[in-house]
DRENPA-3360 file (N, C-alpha, C; in nm, 2 decimals, always signed):
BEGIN
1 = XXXXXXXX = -0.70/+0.09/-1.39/-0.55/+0.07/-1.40/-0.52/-0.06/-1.47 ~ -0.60/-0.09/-1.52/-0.59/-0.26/-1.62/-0.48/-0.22/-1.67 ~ -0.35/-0.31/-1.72/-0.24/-0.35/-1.78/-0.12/-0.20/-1.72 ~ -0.17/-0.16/-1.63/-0.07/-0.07/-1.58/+0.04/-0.08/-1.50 ~ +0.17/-0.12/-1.49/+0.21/-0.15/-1.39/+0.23/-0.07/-1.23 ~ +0.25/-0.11/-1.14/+0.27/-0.06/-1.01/+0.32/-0.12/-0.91 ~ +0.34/-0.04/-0.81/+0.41/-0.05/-0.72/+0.33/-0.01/-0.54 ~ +0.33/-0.12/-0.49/+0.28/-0.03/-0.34/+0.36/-0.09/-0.24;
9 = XXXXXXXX = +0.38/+0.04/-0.18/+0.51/+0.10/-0.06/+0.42/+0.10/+0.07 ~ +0.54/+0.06/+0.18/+0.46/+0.09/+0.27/+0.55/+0.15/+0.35 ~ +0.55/+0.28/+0.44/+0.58/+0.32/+0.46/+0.57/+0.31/+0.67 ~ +0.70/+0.31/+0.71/+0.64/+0.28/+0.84/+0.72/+0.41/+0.94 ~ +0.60/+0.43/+1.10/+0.69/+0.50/+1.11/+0.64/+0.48/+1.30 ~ +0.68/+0.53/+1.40/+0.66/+0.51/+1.52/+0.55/+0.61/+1.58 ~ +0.45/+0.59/+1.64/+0.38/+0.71/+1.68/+0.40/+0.75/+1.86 ~ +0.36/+0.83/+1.93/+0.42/+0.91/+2.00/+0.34/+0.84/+2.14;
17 = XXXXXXXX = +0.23/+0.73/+2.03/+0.18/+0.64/+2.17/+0.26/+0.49/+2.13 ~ +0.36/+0.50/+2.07/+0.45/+0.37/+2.07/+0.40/+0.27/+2.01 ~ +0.35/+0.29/+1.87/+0.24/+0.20/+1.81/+0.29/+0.22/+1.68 ~ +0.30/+0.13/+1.64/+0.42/+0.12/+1.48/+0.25/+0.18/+1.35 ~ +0.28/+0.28/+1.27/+0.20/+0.28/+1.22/+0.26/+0.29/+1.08 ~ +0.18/+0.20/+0.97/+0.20/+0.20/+0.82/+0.13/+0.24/+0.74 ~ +0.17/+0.36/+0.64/+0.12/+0.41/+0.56/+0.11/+0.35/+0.42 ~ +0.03/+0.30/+0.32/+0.04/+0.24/+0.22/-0.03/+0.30/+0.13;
25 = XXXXXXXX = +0.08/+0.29/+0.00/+0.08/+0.39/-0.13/+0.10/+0.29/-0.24 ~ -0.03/+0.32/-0.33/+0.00/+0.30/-0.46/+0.09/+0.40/-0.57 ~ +0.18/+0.34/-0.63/+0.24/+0.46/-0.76/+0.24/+0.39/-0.89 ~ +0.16/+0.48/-0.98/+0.18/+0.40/-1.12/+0.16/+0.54/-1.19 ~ +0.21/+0.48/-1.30/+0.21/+0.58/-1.39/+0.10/+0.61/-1.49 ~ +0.03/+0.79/-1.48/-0.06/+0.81/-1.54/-0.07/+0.81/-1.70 ~ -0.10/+0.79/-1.78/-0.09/+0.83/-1.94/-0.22/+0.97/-1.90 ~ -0.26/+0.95/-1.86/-0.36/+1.07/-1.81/-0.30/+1.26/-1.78;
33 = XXXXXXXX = -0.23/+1.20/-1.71/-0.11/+1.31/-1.66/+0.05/+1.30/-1.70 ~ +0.03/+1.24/-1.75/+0.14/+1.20/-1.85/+0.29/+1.18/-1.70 ~ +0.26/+1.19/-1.60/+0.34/+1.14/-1.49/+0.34/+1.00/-1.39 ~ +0.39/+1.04/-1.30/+0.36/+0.88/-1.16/+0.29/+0.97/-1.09 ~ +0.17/+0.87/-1.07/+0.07/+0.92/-0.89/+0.08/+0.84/-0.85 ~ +0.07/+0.93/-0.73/+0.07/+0.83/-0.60/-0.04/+0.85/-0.49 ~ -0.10/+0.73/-0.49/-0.27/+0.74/-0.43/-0.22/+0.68/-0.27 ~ -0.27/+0.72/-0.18/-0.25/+0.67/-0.05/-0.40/+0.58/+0.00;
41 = XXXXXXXX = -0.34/+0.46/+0.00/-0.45/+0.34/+0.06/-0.48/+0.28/+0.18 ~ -0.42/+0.39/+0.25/-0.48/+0.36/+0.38/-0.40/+0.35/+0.45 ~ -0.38/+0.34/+0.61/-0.32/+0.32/+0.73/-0.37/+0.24/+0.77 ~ -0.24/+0.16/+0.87/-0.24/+0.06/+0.98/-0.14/+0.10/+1.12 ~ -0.23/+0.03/+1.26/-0.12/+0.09/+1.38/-0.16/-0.08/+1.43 ~ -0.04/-0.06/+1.45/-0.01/-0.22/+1.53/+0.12/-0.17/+1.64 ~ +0.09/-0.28/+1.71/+0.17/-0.26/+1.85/+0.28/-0.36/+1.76 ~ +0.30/-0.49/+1.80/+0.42/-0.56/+1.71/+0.36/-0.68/+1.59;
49 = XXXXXXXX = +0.44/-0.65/+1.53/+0.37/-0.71/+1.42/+0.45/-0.80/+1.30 ~ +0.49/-0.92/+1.32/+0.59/-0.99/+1.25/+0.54/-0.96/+1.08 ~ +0.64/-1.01/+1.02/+0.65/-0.99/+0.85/+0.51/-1.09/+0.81 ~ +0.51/-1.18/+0.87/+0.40/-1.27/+0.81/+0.24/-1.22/+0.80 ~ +0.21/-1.14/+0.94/+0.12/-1.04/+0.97/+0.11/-0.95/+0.83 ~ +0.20/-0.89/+0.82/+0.24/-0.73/+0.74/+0.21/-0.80/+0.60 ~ +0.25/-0.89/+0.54/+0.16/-0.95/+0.42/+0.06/-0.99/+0.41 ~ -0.04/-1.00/+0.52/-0.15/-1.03/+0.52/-0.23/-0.90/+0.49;
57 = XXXXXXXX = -0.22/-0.82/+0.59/-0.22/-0.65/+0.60/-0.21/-0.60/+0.46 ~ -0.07/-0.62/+0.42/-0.06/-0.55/+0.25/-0.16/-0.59/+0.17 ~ -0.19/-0.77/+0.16/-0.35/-0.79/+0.03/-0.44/-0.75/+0.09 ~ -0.50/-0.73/+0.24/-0.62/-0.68/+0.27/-0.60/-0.52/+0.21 ~ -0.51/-0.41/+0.22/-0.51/-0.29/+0.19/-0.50/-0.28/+0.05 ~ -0.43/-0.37/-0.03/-0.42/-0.38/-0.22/-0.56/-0.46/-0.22 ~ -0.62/-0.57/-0.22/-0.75/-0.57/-0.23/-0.87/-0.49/-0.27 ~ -0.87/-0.35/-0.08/-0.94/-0.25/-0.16/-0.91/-0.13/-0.26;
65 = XXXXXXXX = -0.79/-0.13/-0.31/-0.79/-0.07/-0.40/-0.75/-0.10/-0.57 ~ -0.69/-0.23/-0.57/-0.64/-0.24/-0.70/-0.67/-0.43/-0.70 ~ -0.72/-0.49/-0.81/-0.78/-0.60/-0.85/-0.65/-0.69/-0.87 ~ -0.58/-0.73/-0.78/-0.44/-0.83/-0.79/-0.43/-0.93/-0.86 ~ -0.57/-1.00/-0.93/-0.56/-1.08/-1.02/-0.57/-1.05/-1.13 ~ -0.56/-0.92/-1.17/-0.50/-0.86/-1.29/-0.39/-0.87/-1.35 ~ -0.31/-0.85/-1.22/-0.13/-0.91/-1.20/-0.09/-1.01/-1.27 ~ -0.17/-1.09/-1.21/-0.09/-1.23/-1.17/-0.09/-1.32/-1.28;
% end
Protein backbone atom coordinates (compact mmCIF):
# COMPACT_ATOMS: atom_id res chain seq x y z
CA UNK A 1 0.00 0.00 0.00
CA UNK A 2 3.20 2.35 -0.27
CA UNK A 3 2.05 6.04 -1.42
CA UNK A 4 -1.65 5.02 -1.18
CA UNK A 5 -3.71 6.98 0.80
CA UNK A 6 -6.25 5.72 3.59
CA UNK A 7 -8.36 5.85 6.01
CA UNK A 8 -9.15 3.57 9.19
CA UNK A 9 -12.60 3.73 10.88
CA UNK A 10 -13.58 2.43 13.81
CA UNK A 11 -16.59 1.31 14.22
CA UNK A 12 -18.22 0.83 17.75
CA UNK A 13 -21.03 -0.92 18.96
CA UNK A 14 -22.57 -2.40 22.48
CA UNK A 15 -22.55 -6.22 22.94
CA UNK A 16 -25.34 -8.09 24.69
CA UNK A 17 -22.74 -8.71 27.63
CA UNK A 18 -22.43 -4.75 27.98
CA UNK A 19 -18.95 -4.60 26.69
CA UNK A 20 -18.33 -1.82 24.16
CA UNK A 21 -16.82 -3.57 21.16
CA UNK A 22 -14.67 -1.88 18.17
CA UNK A 23 -14.44 -2.93 14.89
CA UNK A 24 -11.51 -1.47 12.83
CA UNK A 25 -11.29 -0.96 9.05
CA UNK A 26 -8.86 -0.07 6.69
CA UNK A 27 -10.28 1.65 3.22
CA UNK A 28 -8.07 2.62 0.35
CA UNK A 29 -8.29 2.59 -2.87
CA UNK A 30 -7.35 -0.31 -5.22
CA UNK A 31 -5.72 0.55 -8.76
CA UNK A 32 -5.88 -3.33 -8.69
CA UNK A 33 -9.69 -3.30 -8.72
CA UNK A 34 -9.91 -0.24 -9.86
CA UNK A 35 -12.29 0.50 -6.56
CA UNK A 36 -12.11 1.22 -2.48
CA UNK A 37 -11.49 -1.98 -0.15
CA UNK A 38 -12.11 -2.28 2.84
CA UNK A 39 -10.00 -4.80 4.86
CA UNK A 40 -11.21 -5.42 8.52
CA UNK A 41 -8.18 -5.24 11.22
CA UNK A 42 -9.40 -6.58 13.86
CA UNK A 43 -11.65 -6.21 17.05
CA UNK A 44 -11.51 -4.81 20.44
CA UNK A 45 -14.13 -5.25 23.66
CA UNK A 46 -13.52 -3.13 26.50
CA UNK A 47 -15.76 -2.43 29.42
CA UNK A 48 -14.97 1.57 29.56
CA UNK A 49 -12.53 2.99 27.76
CA UNK A 50 -11.62 6.83 27.62
CA UNK A 51 -10.42 8.49 24.15
CA UNK A 52 -6.83 8.44 25.31
CA UNK A 53 -7.04 4.52 25.68
CA UNK A 54 -8.81 4.22 22.11
CA UNK A 55 -5.63 5.96 20.42
CA UNK A 56 -3.46 3.76 21.86
CA UNK A 57 -5.67 0.76 20.65
CA UNK A 58 -6.01 2.43 17.06
CA UNK A 59 -1.71 2.38 16.55
CA UNK A 60 -1.58 -1.02 18.20
CA UNK A 61 -4.37 -2.28 15.56
CA UNK A 62 -2.77 0.16 12.39
CA UNK A 63 0.71 -1.16 13.34
CA UNK A 64 -0.38 -4.67 12.44
CA UNK A 65 -1.54 -3.94 9.41
CA UNK A 66 -0.30 -0.85 7.64
CA UNK A 67 3.58 0.69 8.18
CA UNK A 68 2.53 4.41 9.65
CA UNK A 69 5.79 5.69 8.98
CA UNK A 70 5.01 5.65 5.51
CA UNK A 71 2.53 8.39 6.41
CA UNK A 72 4.15 10.57 8.25
Amino acid sequence: MEGVPFTFKLDETTTSQVKKQYNAYISYWSRQYNEVVNVCAGSLFVGHCPARELVHHFYEMAQQHINLDEYS
